[in-house]
LOMI-52646 format. One record per residue (C-alpha): residue in one letter; x, y, z. Coordinates in steps of 0.25 Angstrom, whole numbers, padded with zeros to 4 digits, always signed. Last residue first. Layout:
BEGIN
AXYZ;...
***
This chain:
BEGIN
X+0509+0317+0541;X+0503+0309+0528;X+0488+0310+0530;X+0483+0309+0519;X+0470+0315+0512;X+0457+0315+0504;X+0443+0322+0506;X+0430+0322+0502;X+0431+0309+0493;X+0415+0309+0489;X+0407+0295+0490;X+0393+0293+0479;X+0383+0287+0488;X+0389+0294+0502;X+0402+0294+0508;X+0408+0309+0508;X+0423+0306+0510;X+0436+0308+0516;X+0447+0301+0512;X+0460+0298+0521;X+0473+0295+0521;X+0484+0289+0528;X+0499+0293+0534;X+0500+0286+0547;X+0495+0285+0562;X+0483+0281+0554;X+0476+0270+0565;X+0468+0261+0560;X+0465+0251+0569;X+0458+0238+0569;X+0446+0237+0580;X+0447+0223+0589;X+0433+0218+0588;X+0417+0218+0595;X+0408+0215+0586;X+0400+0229+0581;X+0465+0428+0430;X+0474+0423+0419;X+0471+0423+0403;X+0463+0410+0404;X+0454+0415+0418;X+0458+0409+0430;X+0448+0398+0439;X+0455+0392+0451;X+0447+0381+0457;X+0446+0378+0472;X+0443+0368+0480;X+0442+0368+0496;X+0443+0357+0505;X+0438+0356+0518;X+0439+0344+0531;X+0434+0343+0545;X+0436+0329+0551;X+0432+0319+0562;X+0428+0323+0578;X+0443+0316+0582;X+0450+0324+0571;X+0451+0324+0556;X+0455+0338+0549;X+0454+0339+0533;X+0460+0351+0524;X+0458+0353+0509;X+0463+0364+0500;X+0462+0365+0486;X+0466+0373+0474;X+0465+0371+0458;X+0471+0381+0450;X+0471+0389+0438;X+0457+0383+0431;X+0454+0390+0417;X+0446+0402+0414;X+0441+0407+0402;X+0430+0418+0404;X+0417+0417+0407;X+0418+0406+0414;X+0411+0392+0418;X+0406+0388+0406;X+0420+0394+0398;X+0427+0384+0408;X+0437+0378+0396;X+0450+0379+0400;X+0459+0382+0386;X+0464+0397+0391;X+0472+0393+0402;X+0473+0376+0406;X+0468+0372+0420;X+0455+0369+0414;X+0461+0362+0403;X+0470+0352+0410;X+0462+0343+0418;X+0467+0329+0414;X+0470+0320+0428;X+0484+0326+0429;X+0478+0340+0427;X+0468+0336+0439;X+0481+0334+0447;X+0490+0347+0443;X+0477+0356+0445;X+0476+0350+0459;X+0491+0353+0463;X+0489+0365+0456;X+0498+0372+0469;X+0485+0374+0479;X+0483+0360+0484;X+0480+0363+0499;X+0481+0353+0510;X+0477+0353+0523;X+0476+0339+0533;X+0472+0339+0548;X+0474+0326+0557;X+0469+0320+0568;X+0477+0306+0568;X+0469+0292+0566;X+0464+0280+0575;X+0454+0270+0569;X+0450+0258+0579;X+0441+0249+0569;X+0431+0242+0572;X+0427+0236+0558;X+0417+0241+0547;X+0423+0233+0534;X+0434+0240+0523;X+0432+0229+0511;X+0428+0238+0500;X+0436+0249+0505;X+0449+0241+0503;X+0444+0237+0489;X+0443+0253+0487;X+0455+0255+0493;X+0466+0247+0484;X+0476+0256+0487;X+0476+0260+0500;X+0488+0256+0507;X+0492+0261+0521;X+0481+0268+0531;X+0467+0272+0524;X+0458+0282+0531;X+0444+0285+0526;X+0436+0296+0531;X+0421+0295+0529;X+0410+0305+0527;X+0395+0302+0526;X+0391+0314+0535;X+0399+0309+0550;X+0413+0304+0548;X+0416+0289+0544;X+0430+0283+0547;X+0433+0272+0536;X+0446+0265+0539;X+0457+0260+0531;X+0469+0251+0534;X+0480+0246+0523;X+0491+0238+0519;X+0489+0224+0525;X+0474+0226+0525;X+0466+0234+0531;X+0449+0241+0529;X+0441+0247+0541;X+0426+0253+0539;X+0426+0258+0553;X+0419+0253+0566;X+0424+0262+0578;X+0438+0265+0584;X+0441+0278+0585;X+0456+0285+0586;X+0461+0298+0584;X+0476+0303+0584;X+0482+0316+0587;X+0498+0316+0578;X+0512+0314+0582;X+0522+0310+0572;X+0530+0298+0569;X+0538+0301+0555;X+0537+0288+0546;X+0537+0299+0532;X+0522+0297+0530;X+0519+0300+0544;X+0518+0291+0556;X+0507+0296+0563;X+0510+0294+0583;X+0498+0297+0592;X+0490+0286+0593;X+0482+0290+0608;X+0471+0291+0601;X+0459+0303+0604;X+0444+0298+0599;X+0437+0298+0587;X+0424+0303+0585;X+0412+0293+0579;X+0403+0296+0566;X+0417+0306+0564;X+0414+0319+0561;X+0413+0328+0549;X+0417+0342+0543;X+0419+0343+0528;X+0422+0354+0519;X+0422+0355+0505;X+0425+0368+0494;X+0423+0370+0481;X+0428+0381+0474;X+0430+0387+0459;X+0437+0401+0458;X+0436+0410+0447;X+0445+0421+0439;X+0457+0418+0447;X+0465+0431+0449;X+0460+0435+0461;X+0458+0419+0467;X+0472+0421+0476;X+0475+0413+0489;X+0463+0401+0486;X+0458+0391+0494;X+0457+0397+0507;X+0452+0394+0523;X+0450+0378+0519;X+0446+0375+0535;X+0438+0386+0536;X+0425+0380+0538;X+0427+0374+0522;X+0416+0385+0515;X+0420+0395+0523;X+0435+0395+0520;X+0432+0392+0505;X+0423+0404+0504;X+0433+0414+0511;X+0443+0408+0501;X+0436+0410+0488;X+0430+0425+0493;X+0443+0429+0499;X+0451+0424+0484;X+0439+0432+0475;X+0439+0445+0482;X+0449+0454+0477;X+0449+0446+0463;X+0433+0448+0465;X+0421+0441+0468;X+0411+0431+0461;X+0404+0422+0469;X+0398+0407+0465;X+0393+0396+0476;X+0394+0382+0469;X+0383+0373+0472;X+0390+0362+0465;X+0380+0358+0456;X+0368+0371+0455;X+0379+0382+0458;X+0392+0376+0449;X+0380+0376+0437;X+0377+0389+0440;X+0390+0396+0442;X+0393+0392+0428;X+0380+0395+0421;X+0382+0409+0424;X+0397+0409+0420;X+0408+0413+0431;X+0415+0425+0426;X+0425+0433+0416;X+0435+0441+0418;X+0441+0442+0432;X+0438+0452+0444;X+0426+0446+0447;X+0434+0433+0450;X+0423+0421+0451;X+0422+0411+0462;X+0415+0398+0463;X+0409+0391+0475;X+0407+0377+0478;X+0403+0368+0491;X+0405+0354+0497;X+0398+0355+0511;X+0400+0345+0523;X+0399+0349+0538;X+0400+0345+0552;X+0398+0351+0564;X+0383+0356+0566;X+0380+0341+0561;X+0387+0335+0572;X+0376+0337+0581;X+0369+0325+0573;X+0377+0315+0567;X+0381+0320+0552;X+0376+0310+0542;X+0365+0318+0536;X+0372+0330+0537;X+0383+0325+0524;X+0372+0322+0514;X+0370+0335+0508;X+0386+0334+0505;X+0387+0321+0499;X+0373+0327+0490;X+0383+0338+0486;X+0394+0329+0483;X+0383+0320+0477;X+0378+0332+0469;X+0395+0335+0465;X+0395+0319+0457;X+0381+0323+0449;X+0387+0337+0443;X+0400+0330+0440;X+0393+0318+0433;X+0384+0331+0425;X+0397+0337+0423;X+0401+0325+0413;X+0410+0313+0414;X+0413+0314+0428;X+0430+0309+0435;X+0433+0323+0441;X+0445+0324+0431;X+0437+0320+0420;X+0427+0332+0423;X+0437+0340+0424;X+0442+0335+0409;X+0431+0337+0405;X+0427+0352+0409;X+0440+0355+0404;X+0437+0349+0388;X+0425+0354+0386;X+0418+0364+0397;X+0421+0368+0412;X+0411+0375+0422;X+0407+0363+0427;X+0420+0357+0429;X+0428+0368+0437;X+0416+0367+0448;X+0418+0352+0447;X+0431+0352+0450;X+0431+0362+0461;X+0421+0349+0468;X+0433+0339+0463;X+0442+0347+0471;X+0433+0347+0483;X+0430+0332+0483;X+0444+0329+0479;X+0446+0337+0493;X+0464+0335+0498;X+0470+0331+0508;X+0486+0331+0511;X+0496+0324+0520;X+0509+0323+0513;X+0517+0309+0508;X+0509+0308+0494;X+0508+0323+0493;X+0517+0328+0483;X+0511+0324+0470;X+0507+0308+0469;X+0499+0312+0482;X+0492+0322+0473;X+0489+0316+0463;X+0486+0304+0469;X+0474+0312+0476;X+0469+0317+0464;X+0468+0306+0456;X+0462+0298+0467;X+0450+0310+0469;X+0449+0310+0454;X+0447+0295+0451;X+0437+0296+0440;X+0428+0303+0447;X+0421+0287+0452;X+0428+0291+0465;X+0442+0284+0461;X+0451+0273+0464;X+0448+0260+0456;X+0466+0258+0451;X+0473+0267+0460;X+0475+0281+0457;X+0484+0285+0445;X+0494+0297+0449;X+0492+0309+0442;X+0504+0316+0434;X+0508+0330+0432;X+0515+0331+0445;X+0514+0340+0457;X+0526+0346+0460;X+0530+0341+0474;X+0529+0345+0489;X+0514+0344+0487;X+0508+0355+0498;X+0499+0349+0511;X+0495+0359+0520;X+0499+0354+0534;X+0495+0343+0543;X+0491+0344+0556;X+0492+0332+0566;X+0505+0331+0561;X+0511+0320+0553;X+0521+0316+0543;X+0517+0302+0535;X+0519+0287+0531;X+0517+0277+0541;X+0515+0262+0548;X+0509+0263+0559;X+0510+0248+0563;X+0495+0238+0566;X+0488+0240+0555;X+0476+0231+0558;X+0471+0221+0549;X+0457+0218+0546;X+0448+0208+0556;X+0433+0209+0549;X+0432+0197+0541;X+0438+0189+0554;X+0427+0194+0561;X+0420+0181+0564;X+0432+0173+0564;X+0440+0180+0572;X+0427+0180+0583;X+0427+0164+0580;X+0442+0164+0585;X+0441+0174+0597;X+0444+0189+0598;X+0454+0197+0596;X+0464+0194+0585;X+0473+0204+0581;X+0469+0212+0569;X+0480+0208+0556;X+0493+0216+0556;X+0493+0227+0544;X+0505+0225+0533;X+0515+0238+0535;X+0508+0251+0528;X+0515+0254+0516;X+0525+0268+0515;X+0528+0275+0504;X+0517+0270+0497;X+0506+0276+0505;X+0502+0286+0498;X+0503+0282+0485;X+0495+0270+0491;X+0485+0279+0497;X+0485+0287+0482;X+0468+0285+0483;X+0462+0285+0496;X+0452+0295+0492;X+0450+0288+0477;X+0449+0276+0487;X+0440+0282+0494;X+0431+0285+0485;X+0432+0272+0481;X+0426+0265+0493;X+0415+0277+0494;X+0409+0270+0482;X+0407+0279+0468;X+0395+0279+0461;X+0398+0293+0452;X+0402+0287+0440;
***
């Protein structure tokens, strides 16, 4: 279950593209002029892809974008992902994003951690029984905690990994760390269980503190904000009537193998056909490059094993797309940008109850006896999750946190294609390694 090739991690990361962009389908891409002589066509004609040509667009823009909020009532329904997407966790990160592109965000900017959620996930999952704990576990695609146990110590070997592909000075600048903490409320009945803060300790290195309804929210958010360099300053507004507080956070600093350079494109077409100005980067360099008549994507490595993928118009069918991406000279150009978002009204609660979880949310029947003792039941489910791309490559953070409340309330030489996203795409960012991790996942719309 846990094989699982980069190719479909991200399609699960791209997953929803053609939601996304079916509203408006990228015009049929023109074929690479020719540019050198007959038996030179010849010679690389298994190499020429098309080249789009026409922005054509879909999204609002600024160079920073703001918070993104759903400007609908979620829905009690969860979009089914296309047919072979999926991480081998029983499609969790797809799930997660069509649910909430299908609920308010389709035509907004946004980015959100499956990594992290499924990280708080897991911390809520070993210290559940019976009927919860399975239907967590279902959620997050394992058939037993000990698969759960075994997919977070290659997250943990992912991260362990990270310094060995970081370029020299480089080090001292860049950063990877997937970390846990739980929190208990001194001042409400009952506490973490022995064996609870344990188990969490020796798998998920989870860092446990008790403190009181004064003290609890200050010590969660001044933990979070160290923890993500400041870039996730808070999680919560309010832990004194919560009786614990599960938390993961993950933050991410890398560069690019090669920096990219000023470009003189200066014009993103939005999602609604608006023309706005943004700061634009270009390198050209030998990239994994895919297109066809209704798509383009490009595979931009960063130093420690991390990739970003961007995809421009159609991305269904992405895993075979993937399959035939080849090295080719390929002159990327791309916007700066900056993208927050915060899902802090059940948003996240609403999707996994569409996927099946229903009891730990449910007062007085969710069964966390082995984490408690007291009965508890989960309140609320909160993340926020930032990434910034620039010239030097990104810095990114998400933080995860689970409200706990007790049950009676408390090369040859060659023309390069283009790939030029001066419209709305997305992008995945993952940890490539023997068993690939969907870090982050986003759109840029505006």
């Amino acid at each position: 279950m846990m094989k699982r090739r980069l190719f479909l991690v991200l399609l699960a990361a791209c997953l929803g593209l053609s939601a996304c962009q079916s509203q408006t389908k990228p015009e049929p891409a023109a074929e690479v002029p020719a540019t050198t002589n007959k038996s030179s066509e010849t010679k690389e004609a298994t190499e020429t892809e098309p080249v789009v040509t026409e922005a054509v667009s879909t999204v609002p823009a600024s160079s920073e974008t703001e918070p993104a909020a759903p400007q609908t009532e979620p829905k009690q329904e969860l979009p089914d992902p296309p047919v072979g997407a999926g991480l081998g966790l029983d499609a969790l990160d797809a799930k997660l994003i069509a649910y909430l592109q299908a609920n308010g965000l389709e035509q907004q900017s946004f980015t959100v951690s499956p990594l992290s959620l499924k990280a708080a996930l897991a911390l809520t999952a070993l210290g559940a029984e019976g009927e919860t704990q399975r239907q967590i576990l279902d959620a997050l695609g394992f058939d037993d905690v000990e698969a759960l146990k075994t997919w977070y110590a290659t997250v943990l070997a992912g991260v362990a990994d990270f310094d060995s592909g970081v370029f020299g000075e480089d080090r001292e600048d860049s950063a990877y760390h997937v970390v846990n903490a739980i929190f208990h409320n001194a001042s409400c009945d009952g506490e973490f269980r022995e064996e609870y803060k344990e188990l969490v300790g020796k798998v998920m290195g989870a860092y446990a503190s008790s403190h009181s309804a004064e003290e609890i929210t200050k010590a969660i958010n001044d933990w979070v904000d160290a923890q993500t360099e400041g870039m996730i300053p808070s999680i919560v507004e309010d832990a004194s009537q919560s009786a614990a507080v599960l938390v993961n956070a993950l933050y991410l600093k890398t560069k690019w193998t090669e920096p990219f350079n000023p470009s003189p494109v200066t014009d993103f077409t939005t999602v609604t056909g608006e023309t706005v100005q943004k700061e634009f980067i270009t390198k050209t360099e030998k990239y994994r490059y895919y297109a066809d008549e209704a798509c383009q994507l490009v595979v931009l490595p960063l130093q420690g094993g991390i990739n970003m993928v961007l995809v421009l118009g159609d991305g269904t069918d992405l895993a075979e797309k993937l399959s035939q991406a080849k090295s080719r000279k390929t002159q990327v150009t791309l916007p700066k940008f900056e993208v927050e978002t915060s899902f802090d009204k059940k948003e996240l609660v609403q999707c996994l109850q569409a996927m099946g979880c229903s009891k730990m949310f449910t007062d007085s029947v969710a069964e966390f006896d082995p984490m408690f003792t007291k009965g508890v039941f989960v309140d609320d489910i909160i993340q926020k999750s930032k990434v910034q791309v620039d010239e030097n490559g990104l810095e990114a953070a998400a933080a995860t946190a689970v409200i706990m409340t007790r049950n009676t309330a408390m090369p040859n030489p060659e023309e390069p294609v283009e790939f030029t996203a001066d419209r709305p795409f997305q992008f995945a960012i993952v940890r490539e390694d023997e068993t690939p991790e969907l870090l982050f996942w986003g759109q840029i719309m505006d």
